[in-house]
C-alpha positions as CSV (number, residue, x, y, z in Angstrom):
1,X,-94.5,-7.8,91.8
2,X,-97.7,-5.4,92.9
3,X,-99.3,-5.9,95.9
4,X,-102.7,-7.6,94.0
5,X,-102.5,-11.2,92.1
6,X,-104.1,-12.0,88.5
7,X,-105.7,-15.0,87.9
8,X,-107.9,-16.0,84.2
9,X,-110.9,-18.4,84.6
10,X,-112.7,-19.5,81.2
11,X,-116.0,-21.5,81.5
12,X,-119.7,-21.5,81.0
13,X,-122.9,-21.7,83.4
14,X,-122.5,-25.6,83.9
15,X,-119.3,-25.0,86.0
16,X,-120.4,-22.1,88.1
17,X,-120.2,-24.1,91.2
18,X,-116.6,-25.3,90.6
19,X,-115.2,-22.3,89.6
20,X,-116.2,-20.4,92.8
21,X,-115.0,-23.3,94.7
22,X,-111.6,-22.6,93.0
23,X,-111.7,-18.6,93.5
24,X,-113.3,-19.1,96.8
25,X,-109.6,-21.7,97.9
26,X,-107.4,-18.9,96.4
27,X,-108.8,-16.2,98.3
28,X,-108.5,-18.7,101.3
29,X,-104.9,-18.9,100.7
30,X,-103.6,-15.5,99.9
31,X,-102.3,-12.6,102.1
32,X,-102.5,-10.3,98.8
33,X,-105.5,-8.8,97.2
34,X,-106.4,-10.6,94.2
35,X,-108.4,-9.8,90.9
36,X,-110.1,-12.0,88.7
37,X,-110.9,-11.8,85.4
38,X,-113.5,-14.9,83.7
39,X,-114.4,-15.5,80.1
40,X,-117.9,-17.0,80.2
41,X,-120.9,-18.0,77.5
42,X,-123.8,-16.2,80.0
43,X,-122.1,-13.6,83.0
44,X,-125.0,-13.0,84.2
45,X,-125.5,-16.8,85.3
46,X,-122.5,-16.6,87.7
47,X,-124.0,-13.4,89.6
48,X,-125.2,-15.3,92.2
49,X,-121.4,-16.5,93.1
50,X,-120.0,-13.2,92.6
51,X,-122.0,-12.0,95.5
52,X,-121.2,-15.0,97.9
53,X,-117.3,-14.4,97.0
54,X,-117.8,-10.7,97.7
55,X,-117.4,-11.7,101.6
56,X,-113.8,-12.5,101.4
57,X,-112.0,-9.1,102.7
58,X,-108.9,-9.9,100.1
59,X,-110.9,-9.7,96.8
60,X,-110.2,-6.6,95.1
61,X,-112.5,-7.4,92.0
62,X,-113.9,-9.6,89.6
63,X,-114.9,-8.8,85.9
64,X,-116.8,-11.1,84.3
65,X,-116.7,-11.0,80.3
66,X,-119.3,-12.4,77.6
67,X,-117.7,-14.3,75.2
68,X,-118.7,-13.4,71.9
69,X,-117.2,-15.9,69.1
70,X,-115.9,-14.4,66.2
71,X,-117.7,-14.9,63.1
72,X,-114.9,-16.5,60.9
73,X,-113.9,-19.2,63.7
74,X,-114.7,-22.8,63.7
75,X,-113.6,-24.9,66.8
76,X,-112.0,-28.1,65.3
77,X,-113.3,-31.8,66.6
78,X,-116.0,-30.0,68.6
79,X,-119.1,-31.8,69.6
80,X,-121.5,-29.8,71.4
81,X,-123.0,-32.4,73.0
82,X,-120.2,-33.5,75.6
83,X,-118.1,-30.6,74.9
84,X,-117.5,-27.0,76.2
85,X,-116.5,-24.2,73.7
86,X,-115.0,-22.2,76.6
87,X,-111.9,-24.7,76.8
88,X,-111.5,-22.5,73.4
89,X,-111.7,-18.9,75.3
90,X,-108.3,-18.3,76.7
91,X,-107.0,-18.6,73.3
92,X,-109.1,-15.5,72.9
93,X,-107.4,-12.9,76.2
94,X,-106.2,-10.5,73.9
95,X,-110.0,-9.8,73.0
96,X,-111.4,-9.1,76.5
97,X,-108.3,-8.3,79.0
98,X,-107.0,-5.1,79.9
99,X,-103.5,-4.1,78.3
100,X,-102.4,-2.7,81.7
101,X,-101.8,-6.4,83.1
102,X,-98.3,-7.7,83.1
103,X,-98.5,-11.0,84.5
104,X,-101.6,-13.5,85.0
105,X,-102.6,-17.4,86.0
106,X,-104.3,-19.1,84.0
107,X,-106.1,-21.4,86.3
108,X,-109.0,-24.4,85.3
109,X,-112.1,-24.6,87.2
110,X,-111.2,-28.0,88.9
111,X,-108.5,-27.0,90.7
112,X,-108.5,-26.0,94.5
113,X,-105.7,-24.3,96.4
114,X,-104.4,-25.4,99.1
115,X,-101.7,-23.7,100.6
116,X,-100.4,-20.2,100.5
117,X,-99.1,-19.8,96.9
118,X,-97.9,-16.3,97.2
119,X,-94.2,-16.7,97.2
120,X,-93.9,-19.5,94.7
121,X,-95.4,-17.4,92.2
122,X,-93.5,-14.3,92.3
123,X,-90.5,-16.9,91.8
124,X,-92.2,-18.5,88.8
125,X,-93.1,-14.9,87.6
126,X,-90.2,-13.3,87.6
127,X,-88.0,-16.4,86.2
128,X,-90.9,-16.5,83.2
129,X,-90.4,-12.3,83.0
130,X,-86.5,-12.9,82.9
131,X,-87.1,-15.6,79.7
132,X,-87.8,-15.3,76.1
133,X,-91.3,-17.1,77.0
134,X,-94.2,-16.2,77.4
135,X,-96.3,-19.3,78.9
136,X,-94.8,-21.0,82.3
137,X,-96.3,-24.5,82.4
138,X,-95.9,-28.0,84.3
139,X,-94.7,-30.9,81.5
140,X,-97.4,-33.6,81.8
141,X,-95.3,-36.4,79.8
142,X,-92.5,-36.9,77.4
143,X,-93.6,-38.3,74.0
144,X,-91.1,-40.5,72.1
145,X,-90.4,-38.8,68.7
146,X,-92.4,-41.0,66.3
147,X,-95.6,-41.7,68.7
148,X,-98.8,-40.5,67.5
149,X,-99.0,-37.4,69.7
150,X,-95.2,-36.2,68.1
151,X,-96.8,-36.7,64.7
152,X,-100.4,-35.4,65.2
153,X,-99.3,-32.1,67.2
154,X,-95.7,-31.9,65.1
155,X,-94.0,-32.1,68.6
156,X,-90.0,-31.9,67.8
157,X,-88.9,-31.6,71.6
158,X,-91.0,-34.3,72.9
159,X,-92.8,-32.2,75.9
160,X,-96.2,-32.3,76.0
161,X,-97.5,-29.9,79.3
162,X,-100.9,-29.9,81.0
163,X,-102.7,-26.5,80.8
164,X,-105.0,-26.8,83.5
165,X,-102.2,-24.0,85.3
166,X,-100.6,-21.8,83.0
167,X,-98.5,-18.5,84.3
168,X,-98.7,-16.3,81.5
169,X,-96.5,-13.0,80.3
170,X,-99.3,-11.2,79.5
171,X,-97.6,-8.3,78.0
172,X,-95.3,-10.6,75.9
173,X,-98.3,-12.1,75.0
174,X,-99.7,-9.0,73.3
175,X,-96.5,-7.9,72.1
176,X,-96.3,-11.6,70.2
177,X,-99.8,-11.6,69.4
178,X,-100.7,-14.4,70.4
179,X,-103.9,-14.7,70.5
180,X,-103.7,-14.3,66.5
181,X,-101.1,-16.8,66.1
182,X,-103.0,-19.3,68.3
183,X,-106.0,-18.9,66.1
184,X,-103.8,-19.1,63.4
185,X,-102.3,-22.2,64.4
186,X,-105.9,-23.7,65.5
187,X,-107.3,-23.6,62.0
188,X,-104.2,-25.2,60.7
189,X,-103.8,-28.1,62.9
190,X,-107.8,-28.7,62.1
191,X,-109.1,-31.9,63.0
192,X,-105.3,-33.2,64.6
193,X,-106.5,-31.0,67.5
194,X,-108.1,-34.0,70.2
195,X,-107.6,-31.7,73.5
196,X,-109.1,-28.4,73.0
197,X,-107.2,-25.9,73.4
198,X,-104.4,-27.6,75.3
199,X,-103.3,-29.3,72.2
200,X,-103.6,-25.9,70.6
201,X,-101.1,-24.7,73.3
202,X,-98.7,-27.7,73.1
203,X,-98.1,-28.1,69.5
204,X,-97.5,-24.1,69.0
205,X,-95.4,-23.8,71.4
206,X,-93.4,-27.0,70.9
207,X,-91.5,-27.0,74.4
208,X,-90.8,-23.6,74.6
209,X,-92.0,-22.8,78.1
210,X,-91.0,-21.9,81.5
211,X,-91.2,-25.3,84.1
212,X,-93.0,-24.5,86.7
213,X,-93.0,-27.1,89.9
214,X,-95.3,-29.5,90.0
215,X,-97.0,-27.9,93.3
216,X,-98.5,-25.3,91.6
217,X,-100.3,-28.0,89.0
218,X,-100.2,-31.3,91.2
219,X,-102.2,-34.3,89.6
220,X,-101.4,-37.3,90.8
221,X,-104.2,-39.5,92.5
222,X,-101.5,-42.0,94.5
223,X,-101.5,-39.3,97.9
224,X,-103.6,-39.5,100.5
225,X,-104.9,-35.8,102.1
226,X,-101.9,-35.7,104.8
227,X,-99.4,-35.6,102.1
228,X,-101.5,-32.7,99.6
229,X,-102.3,-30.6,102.2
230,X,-98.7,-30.7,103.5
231,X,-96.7,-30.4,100.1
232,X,-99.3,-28.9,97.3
233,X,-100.2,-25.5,96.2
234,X,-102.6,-26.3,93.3
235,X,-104.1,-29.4,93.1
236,X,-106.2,-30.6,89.8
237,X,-108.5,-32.6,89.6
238,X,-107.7,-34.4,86.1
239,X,-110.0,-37.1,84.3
240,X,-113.3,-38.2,84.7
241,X,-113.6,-38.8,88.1
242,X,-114.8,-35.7,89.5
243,X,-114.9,-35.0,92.8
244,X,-118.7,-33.6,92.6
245,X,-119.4,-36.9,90.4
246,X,-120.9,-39.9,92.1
247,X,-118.2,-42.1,90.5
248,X,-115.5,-39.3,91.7
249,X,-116.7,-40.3,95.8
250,X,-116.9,-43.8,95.4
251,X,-113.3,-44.4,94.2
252,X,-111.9,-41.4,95.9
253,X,-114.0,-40.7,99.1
254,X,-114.5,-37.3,100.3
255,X,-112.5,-34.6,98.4
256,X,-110.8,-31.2,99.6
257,X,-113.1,-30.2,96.8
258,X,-116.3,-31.0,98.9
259,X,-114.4,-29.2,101.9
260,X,-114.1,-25.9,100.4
261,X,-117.5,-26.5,99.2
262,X,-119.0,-26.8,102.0
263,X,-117.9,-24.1,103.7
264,X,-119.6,-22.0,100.7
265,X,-122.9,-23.8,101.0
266,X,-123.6,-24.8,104.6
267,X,-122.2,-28.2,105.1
268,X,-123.8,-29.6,101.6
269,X,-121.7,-31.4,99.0
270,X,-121.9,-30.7,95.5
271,X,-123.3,-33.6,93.3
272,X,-123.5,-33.1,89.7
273,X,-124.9,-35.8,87.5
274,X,-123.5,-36.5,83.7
275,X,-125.7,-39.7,82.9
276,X,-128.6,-39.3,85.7
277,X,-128.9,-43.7,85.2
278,X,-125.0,-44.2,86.1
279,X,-124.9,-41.6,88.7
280,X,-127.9,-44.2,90.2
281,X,-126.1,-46.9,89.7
282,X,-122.8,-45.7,91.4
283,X,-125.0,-44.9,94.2
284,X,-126.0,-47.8,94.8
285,X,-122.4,-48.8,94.9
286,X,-121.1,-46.5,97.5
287,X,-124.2,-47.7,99.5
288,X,-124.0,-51.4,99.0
289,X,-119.8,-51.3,99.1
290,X,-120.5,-49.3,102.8
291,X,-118.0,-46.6,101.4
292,X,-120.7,-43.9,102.0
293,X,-120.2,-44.4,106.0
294,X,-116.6,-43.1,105.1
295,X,-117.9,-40.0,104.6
296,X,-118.1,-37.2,107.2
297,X,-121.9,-36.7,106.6
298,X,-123.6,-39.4,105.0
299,X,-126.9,-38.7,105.7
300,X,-126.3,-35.3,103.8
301,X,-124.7,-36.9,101.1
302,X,-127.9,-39.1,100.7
303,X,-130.2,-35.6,101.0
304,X,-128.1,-33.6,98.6
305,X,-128.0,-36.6,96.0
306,X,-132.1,-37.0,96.3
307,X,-132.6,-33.0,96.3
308,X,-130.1,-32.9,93.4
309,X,-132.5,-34.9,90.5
């Protein structure tokens, strides 16, 4: 393994914030150098966070590329309205990265780290280098053989794996062509395609992956902080309940997500609203229900939450 780490973001101006939350916790928990490369809809949006991360003494580089769709491809089941097209852009690496990378993480911009990861994922690397495969992955959940996600995504080995953290053989990748096949296999699943890109992922590969260990894509919401900081590299934050949502504080309190953050933007949380009139109304909640005294600054959380409409 070389002394520098390669990590893939892929997202657009709306999750700026996250994402340099994320690359911000890796750098925190690293004693390599690590590059970065990010698909995004508008680079010159996330200029502002590239010169903030530019203080961390272990970042070697980050390239951020413009995404620029192909003419001939339509994202299937995509709506605009509620949806991002850049959970489409990893399908798209061979287009933008460099062909000297061997190995990268794939790595969604709702995930912190929060331990050193260094070592684990030399050992995922060079058990996924060692394989016939070319993605390393955590399985979500075992489908039974005749369920609707078996039928829809023609699963024959039941395993169905989230792809918020995906190692990738990068040169197998090329080698395969992936990025064709994927497209390939995109326009022919059509509208059976409900998760993005993951689905895309899922029903191509079919279970032929590398298991990586559930530290390095944790999801589960039933452990308290003691037990994630103690036992988890990578831990995602899956569903709706954000952590920079209102709704995402009121059932979950304050997040490790609104720890790194602050240390990023002096002590202030990070509130992001989706419907202005629900975030409101869960406000009114976490005052009324007393959960906002929980927090370790409420009287910020109240500023931030008025400064953010």
């Amino acid at each position: 393994m070389s002394d520098s780490r390669n990590f893939l973001l892929c997202f657009d101006e709306n999750y700026n914030i996250q994402a340099e939350v994320t690359i911000s916790s890796l750098l925190e928990n690293s004693n390599f150098k690590l590059k970065f490369y990010i698909i995004h809809d508008d680079p010159e949006s996330f200029e502002e966070s590239k010169k903030r991360l530019n203080s961390f003494s272990n970042l070697q580089s980050i390239e951020v590329y413009k995404f620029n769709k192909r003419q001939d491809i339509v994202f299937p089941n995509f709506d605009e309205s509620h949806m991002s097209e850049a959970t489409y852009y990893r399908l798209f690496l061979s287009d933008y990265l460099p062909r000297t990378i061997k190995n990268i993480i794939y790595i969604d911009p709702d995930v912190i780290c929060l331990n050193n990861f260094d070592a684990m994922i030399d050992i995922s690397f060079e058990i996924l280098n060692n394989s016939k495969y070319v993605i390393g992955a955590k399985t979500e959940h075992y489908e039974k053989s005749d369920n609707n996600t078996s039928t829809r995504l023609e699963l024959t080995r039941n395993k169905y794996f989230n792809a918020g953290v995906t190692f990738i053989d990068f040169e197998k990748w090329i080698d395969e062509s992936y990025t064709e096949k994927l497209i390939s296999h995109m326009d022919y699943m059509g509208d059976r395609v409900l998760w993005m890109d993951q689905c895309v992922l899922n029903s191509f590969l079919d279970g032929l992956y590398i298991e990586i260990p559930e530290q390095l894509n944790f999801t589960s919401r039933l452990h308290d902080k003691e037990f994630l900081l103690d036992e988890v590299v990578f831990y995602h934050f899956v569903g709706s309940r954000k952590p920079w949502t209102v709704k995402g504080v009121l059932s979950d309190g304050e997040s490790l997500y609104q720890h790194f953050h602050k240390k990023l933007f002096n002590n202030n949380y990070h509130i992001v609203h989706r419907y202005k009139r629900d975030s409101i109304y869960q406000f009114f909640k976490l005052i009324l229900s007393l959960k906002i005294l929980k927090l370790k600054n409420p009287s910020i959380y109240v500023r931030n939450f008025i400064d953010s409409f």
